[in-house]
N, CA, C and O atoms as a MOPAC input file, in Angstrom:
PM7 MOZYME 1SCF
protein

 N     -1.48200 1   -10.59600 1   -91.34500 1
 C     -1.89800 1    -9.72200 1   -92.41900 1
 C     -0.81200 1    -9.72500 1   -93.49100 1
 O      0.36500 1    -9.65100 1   -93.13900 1
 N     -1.05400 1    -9.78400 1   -94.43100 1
 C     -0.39400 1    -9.64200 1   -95.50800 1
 C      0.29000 1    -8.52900 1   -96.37700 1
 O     -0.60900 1    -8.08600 1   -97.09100 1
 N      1.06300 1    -8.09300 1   -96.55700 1
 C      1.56100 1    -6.75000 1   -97.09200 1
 C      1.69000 1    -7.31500 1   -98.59300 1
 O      1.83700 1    -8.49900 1   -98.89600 1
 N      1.60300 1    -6.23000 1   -99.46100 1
 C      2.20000 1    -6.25100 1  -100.77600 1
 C      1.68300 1    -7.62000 1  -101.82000 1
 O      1.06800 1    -8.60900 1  -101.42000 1
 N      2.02800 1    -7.40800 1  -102.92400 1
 C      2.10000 1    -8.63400 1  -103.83400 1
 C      2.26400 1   -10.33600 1  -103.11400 1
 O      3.24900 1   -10.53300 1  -102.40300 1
 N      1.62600 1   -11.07200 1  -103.26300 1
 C      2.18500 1   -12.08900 1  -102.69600 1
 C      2.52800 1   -13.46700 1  -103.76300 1
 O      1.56200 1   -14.07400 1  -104.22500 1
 N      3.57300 1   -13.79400 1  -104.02400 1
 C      3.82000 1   -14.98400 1  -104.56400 1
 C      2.71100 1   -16.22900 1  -104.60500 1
 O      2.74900 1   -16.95500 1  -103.61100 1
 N      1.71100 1   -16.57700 1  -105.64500 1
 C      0.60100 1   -17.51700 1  -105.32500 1
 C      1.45500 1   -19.13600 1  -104.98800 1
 O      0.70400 1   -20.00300 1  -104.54100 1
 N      2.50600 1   -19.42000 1  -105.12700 1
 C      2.78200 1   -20.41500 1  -104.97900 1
 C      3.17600 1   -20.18800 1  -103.79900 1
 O      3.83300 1   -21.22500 1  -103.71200 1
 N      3.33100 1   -19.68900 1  -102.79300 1
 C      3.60200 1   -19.61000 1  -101.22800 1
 C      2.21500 1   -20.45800 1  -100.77300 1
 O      2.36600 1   -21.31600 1   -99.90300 1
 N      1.05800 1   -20.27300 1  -101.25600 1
 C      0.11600 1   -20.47300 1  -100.67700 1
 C     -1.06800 1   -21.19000 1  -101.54700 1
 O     -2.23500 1   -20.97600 1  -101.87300 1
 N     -0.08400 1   -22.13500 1  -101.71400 1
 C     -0.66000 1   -23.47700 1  -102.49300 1
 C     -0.73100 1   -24.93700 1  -101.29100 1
 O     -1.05800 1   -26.08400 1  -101.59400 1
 N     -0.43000 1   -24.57400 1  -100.28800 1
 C     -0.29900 1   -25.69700 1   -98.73900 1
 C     -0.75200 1   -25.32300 1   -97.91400 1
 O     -0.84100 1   -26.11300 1   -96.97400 1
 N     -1.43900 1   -23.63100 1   -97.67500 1
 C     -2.30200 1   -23.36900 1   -97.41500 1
 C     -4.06400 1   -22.78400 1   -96.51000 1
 O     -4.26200 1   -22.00600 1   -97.44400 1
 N     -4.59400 1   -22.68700 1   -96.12300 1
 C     -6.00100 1   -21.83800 1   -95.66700 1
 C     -5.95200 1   -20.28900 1   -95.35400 1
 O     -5.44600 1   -19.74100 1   -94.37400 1
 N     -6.78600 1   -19.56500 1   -96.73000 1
 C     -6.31000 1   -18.51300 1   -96.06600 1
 C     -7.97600 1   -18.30700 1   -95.93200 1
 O     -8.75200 1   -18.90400 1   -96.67800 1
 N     -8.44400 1   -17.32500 1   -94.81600 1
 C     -9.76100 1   -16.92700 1   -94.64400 1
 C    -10.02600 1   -16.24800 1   -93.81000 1
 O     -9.69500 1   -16.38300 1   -92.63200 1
 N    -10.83800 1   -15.17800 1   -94.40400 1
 C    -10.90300 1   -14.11800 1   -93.56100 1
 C    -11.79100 1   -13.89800 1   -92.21400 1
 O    -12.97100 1   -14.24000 1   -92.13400 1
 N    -11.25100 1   -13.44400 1   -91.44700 1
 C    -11.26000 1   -13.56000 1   -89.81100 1
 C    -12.69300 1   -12.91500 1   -89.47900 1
 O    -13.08900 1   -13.06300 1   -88.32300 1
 N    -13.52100 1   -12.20400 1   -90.39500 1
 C    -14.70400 1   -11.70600 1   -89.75200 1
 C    -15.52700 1   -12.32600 1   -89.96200 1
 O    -16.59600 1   -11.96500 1   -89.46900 1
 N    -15.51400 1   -13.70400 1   -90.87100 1
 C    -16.38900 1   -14.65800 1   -91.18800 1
 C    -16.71000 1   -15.39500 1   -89.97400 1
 O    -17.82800 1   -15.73800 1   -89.58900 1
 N    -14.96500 1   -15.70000 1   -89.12200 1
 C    -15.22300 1   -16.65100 1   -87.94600 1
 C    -15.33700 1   -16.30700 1   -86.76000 1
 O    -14.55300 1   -15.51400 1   -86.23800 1
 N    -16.79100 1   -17.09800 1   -85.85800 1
 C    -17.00000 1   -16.74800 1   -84.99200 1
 C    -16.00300 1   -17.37000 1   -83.74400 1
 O    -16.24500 1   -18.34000 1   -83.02700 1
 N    -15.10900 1   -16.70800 1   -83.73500 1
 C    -13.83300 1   -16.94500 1   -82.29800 1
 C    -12.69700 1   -17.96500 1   -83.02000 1
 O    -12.49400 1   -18.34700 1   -84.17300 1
 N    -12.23800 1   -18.13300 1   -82.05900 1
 C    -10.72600 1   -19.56600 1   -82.15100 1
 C    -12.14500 1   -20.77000 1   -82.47100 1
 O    -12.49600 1   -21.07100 1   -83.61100 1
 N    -12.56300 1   -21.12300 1   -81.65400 1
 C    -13.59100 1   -22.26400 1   -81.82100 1
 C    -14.45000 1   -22.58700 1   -82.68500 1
 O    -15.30400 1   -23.35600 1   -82.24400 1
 N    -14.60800 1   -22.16800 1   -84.23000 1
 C    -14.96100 1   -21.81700 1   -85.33200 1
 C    -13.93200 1   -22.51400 1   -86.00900 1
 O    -14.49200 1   -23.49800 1   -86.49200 1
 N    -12.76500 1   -22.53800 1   -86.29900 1
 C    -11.63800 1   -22.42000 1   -86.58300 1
 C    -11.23800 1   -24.00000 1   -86.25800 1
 O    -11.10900 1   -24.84500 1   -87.14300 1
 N    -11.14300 1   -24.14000 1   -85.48700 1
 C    -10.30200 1   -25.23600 1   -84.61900 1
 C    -11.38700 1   -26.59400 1   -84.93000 1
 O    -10.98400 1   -27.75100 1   -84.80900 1
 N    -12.75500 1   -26.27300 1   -85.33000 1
 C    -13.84800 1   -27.31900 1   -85.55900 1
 C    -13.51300 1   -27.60800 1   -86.75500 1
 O    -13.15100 1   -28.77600 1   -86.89500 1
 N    -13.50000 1   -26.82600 1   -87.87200 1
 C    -13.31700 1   -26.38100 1   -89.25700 1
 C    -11.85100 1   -27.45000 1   -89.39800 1
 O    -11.66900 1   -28.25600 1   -90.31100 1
 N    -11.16100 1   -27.25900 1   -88.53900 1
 C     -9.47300 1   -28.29200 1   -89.05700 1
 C     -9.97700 1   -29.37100 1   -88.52600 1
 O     -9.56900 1   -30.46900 1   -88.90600 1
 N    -10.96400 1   -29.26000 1   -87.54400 1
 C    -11.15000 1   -30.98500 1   -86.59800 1
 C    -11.41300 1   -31.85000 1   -87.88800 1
 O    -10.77800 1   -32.75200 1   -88.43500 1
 N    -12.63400 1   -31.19700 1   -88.15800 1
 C    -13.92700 1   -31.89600 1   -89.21800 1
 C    -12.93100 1   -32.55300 1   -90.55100 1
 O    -13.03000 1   -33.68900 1   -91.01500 1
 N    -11.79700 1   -31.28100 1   -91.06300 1
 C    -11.48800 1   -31.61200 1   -92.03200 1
 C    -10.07900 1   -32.27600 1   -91.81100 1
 O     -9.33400 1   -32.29300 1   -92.79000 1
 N     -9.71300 1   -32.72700 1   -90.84200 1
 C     -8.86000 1   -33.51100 1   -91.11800 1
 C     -8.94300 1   -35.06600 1   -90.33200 1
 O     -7.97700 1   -35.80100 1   -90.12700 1
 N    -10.75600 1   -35.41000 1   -89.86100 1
 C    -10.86900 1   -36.28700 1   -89.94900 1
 C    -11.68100 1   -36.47900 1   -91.23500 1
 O    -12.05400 1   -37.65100 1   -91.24700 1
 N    -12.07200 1   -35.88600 1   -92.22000 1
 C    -12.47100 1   -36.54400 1   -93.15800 1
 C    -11.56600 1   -36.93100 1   -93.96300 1
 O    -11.95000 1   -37.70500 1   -94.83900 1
 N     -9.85600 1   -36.48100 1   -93.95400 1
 C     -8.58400 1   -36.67800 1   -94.44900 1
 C     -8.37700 1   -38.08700 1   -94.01100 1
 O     -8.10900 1   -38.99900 1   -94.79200 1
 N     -8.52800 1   -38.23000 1   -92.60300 1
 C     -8.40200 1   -39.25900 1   -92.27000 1
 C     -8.89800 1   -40.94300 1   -93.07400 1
 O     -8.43400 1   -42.03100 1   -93.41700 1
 N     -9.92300 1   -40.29000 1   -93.03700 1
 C    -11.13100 1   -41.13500 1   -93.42500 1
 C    -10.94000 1   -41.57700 1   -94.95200 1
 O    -11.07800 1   -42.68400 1   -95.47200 1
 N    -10.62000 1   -40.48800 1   -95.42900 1
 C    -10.44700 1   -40.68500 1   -97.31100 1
 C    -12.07800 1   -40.14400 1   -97.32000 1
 O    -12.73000 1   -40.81300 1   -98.12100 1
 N    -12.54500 1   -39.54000 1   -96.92000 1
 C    -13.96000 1   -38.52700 1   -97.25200 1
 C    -14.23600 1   -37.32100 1   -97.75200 1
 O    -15.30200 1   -36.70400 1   -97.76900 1
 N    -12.85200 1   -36.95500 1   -98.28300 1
 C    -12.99100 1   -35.60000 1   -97.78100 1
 C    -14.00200 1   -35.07000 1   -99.27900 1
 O    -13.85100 1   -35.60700 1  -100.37600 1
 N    -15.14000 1   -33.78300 1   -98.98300 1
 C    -15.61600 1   -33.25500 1  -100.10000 1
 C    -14.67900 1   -32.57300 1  -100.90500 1
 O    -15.30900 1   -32.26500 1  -101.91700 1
 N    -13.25600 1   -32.07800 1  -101.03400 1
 C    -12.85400 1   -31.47900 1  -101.59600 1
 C    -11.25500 1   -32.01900 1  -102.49700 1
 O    -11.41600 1   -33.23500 1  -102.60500 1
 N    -10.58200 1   -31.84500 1  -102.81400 1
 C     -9.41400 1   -32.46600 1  -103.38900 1
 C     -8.41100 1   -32.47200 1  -102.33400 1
 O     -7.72700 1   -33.39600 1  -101.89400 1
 N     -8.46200 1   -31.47800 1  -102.08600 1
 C     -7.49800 1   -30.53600 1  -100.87900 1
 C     -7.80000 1   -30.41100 1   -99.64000 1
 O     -8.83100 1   -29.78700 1   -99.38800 1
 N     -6.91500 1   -31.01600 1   -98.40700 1
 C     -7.32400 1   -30.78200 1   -97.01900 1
 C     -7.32300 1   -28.63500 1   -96.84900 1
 O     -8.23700 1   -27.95000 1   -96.38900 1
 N     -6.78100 1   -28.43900 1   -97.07300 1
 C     -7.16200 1   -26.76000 1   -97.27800 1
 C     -8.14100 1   -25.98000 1   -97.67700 1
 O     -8.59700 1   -24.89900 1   -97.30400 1
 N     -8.42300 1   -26.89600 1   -98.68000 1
 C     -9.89300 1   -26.60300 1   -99.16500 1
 C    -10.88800 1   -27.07600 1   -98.43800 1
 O    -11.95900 1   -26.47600 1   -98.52200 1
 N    -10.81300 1   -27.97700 1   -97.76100 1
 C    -11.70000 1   -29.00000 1   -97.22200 1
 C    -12.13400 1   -27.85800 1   -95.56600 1
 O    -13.25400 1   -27.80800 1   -95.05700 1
 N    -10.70300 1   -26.97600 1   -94.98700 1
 C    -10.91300 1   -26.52700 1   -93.92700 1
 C    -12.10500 1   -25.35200 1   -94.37600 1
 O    -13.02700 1   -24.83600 1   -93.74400 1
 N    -11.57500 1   -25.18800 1   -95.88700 1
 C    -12.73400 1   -23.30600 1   -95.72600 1
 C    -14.08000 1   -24.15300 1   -96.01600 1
 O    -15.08800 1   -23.63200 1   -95.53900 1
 N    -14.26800 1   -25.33200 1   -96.69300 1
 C    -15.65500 1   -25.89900 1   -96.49000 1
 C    -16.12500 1   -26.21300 1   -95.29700 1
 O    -17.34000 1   -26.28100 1   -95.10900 1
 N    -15.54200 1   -26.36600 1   -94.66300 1
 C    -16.10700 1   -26.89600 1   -92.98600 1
 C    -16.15000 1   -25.90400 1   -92.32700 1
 O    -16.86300 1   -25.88300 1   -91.32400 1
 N    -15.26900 1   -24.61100 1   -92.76900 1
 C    -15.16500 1   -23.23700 1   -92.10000 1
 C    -17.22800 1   -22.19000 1   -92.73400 1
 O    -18.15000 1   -21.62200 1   -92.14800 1
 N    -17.01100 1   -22.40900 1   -93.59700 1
 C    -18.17600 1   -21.55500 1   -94.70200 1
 C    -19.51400 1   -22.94900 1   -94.44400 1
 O    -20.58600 1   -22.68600 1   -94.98800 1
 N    -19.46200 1   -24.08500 1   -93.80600 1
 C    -20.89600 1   -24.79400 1   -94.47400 1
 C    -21.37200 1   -24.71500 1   -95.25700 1
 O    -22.56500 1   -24.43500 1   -95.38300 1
 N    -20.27500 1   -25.02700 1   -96.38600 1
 C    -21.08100 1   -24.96200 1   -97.93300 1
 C    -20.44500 1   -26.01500 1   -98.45800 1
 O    -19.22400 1   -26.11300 1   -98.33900 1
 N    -21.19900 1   -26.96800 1   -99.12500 1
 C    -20.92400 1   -27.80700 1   -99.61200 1
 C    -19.81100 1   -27.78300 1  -100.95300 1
 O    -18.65300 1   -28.20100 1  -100.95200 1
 N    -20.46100 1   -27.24300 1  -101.91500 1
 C    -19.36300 1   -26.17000 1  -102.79400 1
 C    -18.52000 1   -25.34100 1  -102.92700 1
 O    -18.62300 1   -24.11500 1  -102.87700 1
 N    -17.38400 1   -26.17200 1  -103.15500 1
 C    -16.24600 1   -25.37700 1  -103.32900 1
 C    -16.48500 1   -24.03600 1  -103.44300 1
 O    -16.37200 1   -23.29000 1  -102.47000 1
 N    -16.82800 1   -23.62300 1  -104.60800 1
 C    -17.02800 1   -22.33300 1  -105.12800 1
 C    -17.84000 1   -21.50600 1  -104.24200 1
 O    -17.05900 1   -20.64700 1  -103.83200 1
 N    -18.60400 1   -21.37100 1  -103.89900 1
 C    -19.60500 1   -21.20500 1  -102.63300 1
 C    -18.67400 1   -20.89500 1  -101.59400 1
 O    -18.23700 1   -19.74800 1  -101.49800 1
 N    -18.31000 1   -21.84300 1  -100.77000 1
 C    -17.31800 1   -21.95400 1   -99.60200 1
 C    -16.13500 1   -20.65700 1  -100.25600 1
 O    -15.82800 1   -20.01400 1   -99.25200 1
 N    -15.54400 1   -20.17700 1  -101.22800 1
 C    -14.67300 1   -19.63800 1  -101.58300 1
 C    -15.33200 1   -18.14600 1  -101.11100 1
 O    -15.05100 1   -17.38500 1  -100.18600 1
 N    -16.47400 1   -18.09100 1  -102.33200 1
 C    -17.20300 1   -16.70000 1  -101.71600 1
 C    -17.57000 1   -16.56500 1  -100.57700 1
 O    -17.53600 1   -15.41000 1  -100.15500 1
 N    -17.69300 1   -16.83800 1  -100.34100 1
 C    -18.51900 1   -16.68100 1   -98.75100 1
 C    -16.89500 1   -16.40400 1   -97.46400 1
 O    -16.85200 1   -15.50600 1   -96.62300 1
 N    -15.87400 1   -17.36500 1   -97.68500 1
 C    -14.74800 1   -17.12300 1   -96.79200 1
 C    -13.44600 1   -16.83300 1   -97.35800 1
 O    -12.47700 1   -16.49200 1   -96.68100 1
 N    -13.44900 1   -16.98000 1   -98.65300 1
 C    -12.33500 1   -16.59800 1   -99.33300 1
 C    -11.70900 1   -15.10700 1   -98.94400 1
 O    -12.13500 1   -14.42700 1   -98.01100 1
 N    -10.53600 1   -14.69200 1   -99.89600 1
 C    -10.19800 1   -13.39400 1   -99.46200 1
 C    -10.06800 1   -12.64800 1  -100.60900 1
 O     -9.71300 1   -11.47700 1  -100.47200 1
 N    -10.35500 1   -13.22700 1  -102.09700 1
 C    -10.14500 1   -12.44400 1  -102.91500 1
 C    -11.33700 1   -11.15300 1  -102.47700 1
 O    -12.42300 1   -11.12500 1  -101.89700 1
 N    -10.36700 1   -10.10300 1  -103.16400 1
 C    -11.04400 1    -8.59100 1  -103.15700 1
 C    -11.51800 1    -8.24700 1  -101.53700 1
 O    -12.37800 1    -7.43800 1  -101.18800 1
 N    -10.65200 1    -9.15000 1  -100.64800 1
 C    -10.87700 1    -8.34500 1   -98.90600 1
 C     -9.51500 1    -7.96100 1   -98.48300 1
 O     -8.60900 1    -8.74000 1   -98.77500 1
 N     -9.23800 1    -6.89500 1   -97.84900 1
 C     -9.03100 1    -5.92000 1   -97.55000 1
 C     -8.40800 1    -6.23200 1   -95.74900 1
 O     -7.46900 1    -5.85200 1   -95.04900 1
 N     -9.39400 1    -6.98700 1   -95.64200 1
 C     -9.15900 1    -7.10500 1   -93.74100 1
 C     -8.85100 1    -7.93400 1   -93.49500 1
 O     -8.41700 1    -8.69100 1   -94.36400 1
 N     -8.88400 1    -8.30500 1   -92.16900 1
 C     -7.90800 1    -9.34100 1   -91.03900 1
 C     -7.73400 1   -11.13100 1   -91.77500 1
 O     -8.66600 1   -11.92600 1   -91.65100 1
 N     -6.86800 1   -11.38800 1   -92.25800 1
 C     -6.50700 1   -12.86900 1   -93.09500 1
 C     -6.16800 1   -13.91400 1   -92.10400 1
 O     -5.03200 1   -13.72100 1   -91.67100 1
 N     -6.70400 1   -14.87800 1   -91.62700 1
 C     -6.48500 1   -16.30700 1   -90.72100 1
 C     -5.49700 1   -16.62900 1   -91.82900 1
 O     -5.84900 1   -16.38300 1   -92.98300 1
 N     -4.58300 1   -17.02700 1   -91.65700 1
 C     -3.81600 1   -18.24000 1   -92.18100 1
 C     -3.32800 1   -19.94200 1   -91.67500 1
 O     -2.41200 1   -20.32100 1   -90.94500 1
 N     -3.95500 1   -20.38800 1   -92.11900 1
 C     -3.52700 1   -22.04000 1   -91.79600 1
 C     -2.98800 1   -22.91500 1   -92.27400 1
 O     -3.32900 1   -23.42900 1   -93.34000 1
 N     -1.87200 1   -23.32100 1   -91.46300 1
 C     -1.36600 1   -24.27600 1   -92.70000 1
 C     -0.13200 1   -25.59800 1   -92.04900 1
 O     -0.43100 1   -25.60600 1   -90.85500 1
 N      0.65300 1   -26.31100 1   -92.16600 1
 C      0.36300 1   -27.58600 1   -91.93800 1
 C      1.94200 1   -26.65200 1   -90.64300 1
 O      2.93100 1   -27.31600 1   -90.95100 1
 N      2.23900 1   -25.97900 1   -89.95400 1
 C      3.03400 1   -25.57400 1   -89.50800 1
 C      2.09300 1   -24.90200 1   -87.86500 1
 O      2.45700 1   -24.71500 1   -86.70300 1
 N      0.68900 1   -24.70800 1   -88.67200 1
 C      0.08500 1   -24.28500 1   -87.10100 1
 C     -1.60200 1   -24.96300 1   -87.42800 1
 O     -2.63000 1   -24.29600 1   -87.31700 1
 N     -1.56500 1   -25.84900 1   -87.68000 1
 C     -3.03200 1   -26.60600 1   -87.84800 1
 C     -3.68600 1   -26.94600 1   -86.65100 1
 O     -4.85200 1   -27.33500 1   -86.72200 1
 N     -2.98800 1   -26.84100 1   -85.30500 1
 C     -4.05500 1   -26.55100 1   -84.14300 1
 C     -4.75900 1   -25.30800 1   -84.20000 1
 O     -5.53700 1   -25.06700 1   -83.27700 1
 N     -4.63800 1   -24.56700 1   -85.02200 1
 C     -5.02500 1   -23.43500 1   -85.01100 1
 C     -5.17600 1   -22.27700 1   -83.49400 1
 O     -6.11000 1   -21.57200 1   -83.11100 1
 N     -3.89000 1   -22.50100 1   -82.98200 1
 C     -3.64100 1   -21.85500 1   -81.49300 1
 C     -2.79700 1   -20.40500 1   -81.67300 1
 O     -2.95300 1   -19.45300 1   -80.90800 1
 N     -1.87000 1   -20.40900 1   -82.83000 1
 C     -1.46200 1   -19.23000 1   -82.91100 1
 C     -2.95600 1   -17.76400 1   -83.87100 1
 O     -2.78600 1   -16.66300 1   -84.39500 1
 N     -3.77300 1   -18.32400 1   -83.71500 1
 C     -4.77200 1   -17.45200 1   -84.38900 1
 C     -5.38400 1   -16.54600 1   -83.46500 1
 O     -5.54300 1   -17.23700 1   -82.45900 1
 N     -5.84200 1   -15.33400 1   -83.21200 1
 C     -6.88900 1   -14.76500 1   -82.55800 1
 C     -7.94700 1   -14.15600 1   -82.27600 1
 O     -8.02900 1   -13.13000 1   -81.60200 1
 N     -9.16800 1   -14.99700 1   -82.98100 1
 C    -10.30600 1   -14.50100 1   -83.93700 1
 C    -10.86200 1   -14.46100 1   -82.44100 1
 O    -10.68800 1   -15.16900 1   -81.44900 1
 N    -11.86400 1   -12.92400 1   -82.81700 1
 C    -12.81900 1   -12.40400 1   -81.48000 1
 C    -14.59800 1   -12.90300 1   -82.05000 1
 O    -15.20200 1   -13.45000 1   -82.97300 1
 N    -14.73400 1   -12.43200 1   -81.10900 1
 C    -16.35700 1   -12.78500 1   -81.11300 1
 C    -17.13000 1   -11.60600 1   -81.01100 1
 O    -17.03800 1   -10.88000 1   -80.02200 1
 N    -17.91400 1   -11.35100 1   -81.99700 1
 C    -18.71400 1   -10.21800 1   -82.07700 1
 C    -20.34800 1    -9.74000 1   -82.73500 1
 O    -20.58600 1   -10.40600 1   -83.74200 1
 N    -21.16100 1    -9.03400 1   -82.48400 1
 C    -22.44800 1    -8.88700 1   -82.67500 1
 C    -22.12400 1    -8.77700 1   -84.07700 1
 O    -22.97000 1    -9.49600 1   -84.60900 1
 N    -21.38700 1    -8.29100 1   -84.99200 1
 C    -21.38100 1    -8.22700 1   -86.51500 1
 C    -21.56800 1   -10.08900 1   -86.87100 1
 O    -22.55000 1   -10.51200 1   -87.48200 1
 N    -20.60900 1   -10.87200 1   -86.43400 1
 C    -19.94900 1   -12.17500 1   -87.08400 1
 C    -21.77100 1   -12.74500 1   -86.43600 1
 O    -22.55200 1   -13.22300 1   -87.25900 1
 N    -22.19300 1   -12.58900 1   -84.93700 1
 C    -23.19100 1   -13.18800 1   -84.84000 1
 C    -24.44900 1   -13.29500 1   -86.01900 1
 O    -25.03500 1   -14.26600 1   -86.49700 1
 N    -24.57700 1   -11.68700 1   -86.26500 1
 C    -25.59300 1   -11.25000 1   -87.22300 1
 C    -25.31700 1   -12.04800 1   -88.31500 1
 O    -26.10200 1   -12.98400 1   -88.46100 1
 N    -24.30600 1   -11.93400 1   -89.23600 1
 C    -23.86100 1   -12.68000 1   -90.07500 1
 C    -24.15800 1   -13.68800 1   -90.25100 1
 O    -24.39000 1   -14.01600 1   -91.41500 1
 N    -24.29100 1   -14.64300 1   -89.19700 1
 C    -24.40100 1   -16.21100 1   -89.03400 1
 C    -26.14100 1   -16.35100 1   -88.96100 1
 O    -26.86900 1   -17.18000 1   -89.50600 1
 N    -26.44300 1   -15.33000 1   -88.16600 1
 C    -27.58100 1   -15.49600 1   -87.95000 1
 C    -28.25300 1   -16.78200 1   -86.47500 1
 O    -29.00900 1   -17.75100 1   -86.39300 1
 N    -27.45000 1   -16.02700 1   -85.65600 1
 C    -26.82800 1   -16.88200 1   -84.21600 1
 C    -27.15700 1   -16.11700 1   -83.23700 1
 O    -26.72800 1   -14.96400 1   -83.27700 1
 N    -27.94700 1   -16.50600 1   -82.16600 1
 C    -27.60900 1   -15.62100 1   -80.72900 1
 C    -26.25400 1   -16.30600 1   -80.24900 1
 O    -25.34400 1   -15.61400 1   -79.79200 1
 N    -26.19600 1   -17.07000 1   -80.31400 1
 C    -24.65400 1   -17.68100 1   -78.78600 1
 C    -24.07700 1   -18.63700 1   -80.14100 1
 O    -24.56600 1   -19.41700 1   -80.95900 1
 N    -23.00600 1   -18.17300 1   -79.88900 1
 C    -21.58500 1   -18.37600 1   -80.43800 1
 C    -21.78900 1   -20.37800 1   -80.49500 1
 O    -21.60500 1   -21.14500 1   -81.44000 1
 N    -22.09900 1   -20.57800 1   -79.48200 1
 C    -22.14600 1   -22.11200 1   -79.71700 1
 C    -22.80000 1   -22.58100 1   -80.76200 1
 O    -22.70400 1   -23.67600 1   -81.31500 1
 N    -23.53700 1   -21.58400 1   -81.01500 1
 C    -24.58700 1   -22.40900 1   -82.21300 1
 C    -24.07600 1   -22.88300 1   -83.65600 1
 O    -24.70700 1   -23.56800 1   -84.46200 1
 N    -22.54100 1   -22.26000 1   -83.81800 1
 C    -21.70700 1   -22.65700 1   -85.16900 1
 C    -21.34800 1   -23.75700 1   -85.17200 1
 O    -21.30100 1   -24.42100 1   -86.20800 1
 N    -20.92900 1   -24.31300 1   -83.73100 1
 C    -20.30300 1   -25.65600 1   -83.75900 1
 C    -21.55900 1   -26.44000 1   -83.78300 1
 O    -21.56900 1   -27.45900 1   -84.47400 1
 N    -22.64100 1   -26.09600 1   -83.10900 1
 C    -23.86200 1   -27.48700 1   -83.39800 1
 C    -24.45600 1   -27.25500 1   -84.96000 1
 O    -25.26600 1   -28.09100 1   -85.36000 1
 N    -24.16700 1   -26.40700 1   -85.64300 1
 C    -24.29100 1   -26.07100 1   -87.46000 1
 C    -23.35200 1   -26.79800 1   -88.33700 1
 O    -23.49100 1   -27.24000 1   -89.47800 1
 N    -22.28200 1   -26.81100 1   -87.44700 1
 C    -20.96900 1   -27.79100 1   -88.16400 1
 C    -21.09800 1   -29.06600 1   -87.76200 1
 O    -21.04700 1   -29.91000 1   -88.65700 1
 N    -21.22800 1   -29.38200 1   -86.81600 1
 C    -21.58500 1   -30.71100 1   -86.17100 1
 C    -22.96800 1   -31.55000 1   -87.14700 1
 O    -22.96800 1   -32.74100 1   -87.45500 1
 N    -23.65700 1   -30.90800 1   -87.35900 1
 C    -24.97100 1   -31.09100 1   -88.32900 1
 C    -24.56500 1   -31.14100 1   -89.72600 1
 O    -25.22500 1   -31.72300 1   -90.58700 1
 N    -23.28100 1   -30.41900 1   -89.97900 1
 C    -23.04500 1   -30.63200 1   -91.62300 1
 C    -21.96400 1   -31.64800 1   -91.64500 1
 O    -21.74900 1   -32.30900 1   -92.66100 1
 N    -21.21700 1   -31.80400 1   -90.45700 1
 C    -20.28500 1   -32.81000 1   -90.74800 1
 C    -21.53300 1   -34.13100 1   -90.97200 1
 O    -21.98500 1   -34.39900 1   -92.08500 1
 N    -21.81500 1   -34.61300 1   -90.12000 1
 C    -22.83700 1   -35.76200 1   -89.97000 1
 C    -23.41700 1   -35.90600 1   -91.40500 1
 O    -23.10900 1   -36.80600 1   -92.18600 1
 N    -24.50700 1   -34.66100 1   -91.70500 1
 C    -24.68600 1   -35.20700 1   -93.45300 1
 C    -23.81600 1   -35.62900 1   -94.28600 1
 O    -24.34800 1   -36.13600 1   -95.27300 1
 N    -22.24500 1   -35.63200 1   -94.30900 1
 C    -21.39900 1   -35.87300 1   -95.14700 1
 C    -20.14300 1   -37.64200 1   -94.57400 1
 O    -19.16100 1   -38.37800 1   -94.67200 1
 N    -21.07400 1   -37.33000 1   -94.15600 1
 C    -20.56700 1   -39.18000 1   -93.38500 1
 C    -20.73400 1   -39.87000 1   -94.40600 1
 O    -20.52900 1   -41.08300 1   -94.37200 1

């Protein structure tokens, strides 16, 4: 969590996104898979492997889109941070809950990764 003013150039290297968007660690950990084999690849939809995680995090093709939807401007609550110091994304500890399900519009938690799995594939 973040206290106070924050310097924007701290967090120009980067992912910040807020934790009630994602459903668990395994949300998360797909979201860096996806986007840093499309790094790999030279695929990536976005300029930025950071950017590339909140697109694979949000399933939105658009930047801008992907921003609203997981961004943090004007939120208030629990901030994921990712960045090239914990990109397994193991120090994180996003829960799983009937709000994030509703949200998604999901009975079982698995169903994000076969949603991501389906959007990575269109972008092959």
């Amino acid at each position: 969590m973040l206290d106070g003013p924050a310097d924007p150039d701290e967090f120009k290297n980067v992912s910040l996104i807020r934790e009630d968007r994602l459903v668990g660690n395994m949300h998360l950990d797909a979201a860096i898979r996806y986007a840093l084999s499309n790094y790999a690849r030279e695929r990536m939809i976005t300029k930025s492997l950071w950017n590339e995680i909140i697109v694979y995090a949000s399933l939105q093709r658009q930047v801008k889109k992907a921003f609203e939807f997981m961004g943090v401007k004007n939120y208030t609550g629990k901030i994921i941070i990712v960045s090239s110091e914990n990109l397994d994304g193991k120090d994180a500890k996003i829960g799983i809950n009937n709000d994030k399900l509703t949200f998604w519009n999901i009975k079982d938690p698995l169903e994000i990764l076969e949603r991501m799995a389906l959007f990575h594939s269109e972008n092959l």
